[in-house]
N, C-alpha and C positions, 0 to 999 in steps of 0.2 A: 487570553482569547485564542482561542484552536480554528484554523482554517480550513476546511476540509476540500482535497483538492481531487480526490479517486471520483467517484461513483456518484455523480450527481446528476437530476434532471430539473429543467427548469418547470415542466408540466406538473399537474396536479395529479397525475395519474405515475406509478413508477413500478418496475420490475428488476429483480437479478435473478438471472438462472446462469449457474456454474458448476462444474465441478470440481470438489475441492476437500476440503478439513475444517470443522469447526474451528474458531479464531483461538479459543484456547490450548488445541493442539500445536499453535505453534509454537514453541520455546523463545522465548525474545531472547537470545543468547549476545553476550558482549558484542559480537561480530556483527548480528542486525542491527544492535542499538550503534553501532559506527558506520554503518550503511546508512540507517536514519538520519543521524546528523547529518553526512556529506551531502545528501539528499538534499537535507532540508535547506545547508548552506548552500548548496548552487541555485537552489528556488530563488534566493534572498540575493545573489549575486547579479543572478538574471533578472529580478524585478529592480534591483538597482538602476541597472545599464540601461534598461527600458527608460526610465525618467526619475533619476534622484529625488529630485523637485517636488516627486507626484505625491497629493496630499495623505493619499493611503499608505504609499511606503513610508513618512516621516510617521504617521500616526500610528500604523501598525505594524511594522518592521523596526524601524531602523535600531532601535534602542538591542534587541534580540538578535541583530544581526550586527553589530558591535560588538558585542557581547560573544557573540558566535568566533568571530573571525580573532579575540583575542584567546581563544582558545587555545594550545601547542600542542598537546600531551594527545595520543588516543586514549589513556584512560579517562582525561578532563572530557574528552568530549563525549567519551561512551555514559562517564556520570551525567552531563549535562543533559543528556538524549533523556536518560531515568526520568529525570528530575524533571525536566521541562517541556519536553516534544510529545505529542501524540504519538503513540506507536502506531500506523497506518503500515499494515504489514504486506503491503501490494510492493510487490518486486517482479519487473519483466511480464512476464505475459498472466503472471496471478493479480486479483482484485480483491481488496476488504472489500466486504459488500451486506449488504441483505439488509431487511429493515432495522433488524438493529445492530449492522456491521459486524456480525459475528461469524461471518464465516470467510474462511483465504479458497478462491480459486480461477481455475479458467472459464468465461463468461464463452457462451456457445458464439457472439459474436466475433470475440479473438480467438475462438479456436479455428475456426470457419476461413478466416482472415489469415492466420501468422500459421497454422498447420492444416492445409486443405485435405492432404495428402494418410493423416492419420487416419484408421476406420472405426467405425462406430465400436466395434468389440474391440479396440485396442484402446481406448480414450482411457479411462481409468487406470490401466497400466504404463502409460506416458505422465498422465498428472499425477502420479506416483513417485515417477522417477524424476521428474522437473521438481517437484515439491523436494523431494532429499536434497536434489541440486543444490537449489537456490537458497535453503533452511536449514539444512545440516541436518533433517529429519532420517527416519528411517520408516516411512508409511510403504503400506501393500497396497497392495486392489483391494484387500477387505476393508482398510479406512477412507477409501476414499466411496465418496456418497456425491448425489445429484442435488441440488437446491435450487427451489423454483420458488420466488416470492414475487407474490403484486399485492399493492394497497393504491388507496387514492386517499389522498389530502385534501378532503372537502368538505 
């Protein structure tokens, strides 16, 4: 069972507009897939602490977070990430997103929010270089595109 924990609305109606790279440009390289795990274990550390007890962690965690914590190696964890985790590729101020989660970027609302200060003709050259940051990419301004989706579920 995969939980999905990014880009969710509880309305019947939903949108992502970002700027960003199609979700196959990103390289899931060994180093993401060990951000993913760590990631994924502190979710499972922190739903612990919240309440052991609680009948969703025993039914839907605990076994996988056992499992997690017996882990040592980074290359055990980097395999176990392959093999068992969703790759949910949102790091810091980027988003998987879109109707059908295939695209990584910055949502006009955290841009708005976490960089007021950028300008409109510079956006595409910041999510560029944030993008290399965080991914080990090497994107221009030429790959980087605008993505505006709405659907309704009804």
């Amino acid at each position: 069972m995969k939980i999905r924990r990014g880009f969710v609305s509880n309305s019947s109606s939903s949108s992502f507009v970002a700027w960003g790279v199609s979700e196959e440009k990103i390289i899931s390289a060994d180093s993401l897939y060990l951000v993913i795990f760590n990631k994924e274990l502190k979710y499972y550390n922190a739903l612990k602490k919240e309440n052991p007890e609680w009948d969703a962690y025993r039914r839907l965690a605990k076994d996988k977070h056992d499992k997690m914590l017996s882990i040592n190696t980074d290359a055990e964890k980097i395999l176990y990430a392959k093999e068992n985790l969703e790759i949910d590729k949102s790091l810091g101020d980027f988003e998987q997103g879109g109707q059908e989660n295939d695209f990584v970027g910055i949502t006009i609302s955290k841009m708005l929010k976490n960089h007021p200060d950028i300008k409109f003709g510079d956006v595409k050259a910041f999510v560029a270089i944030h993008l290399n940051k965080s991914y080990g990419t090497n994107f221009t301004t030429d790959d980087i595109s605008y993505r505006e989706e709405g659907w309704y579920n009804g």
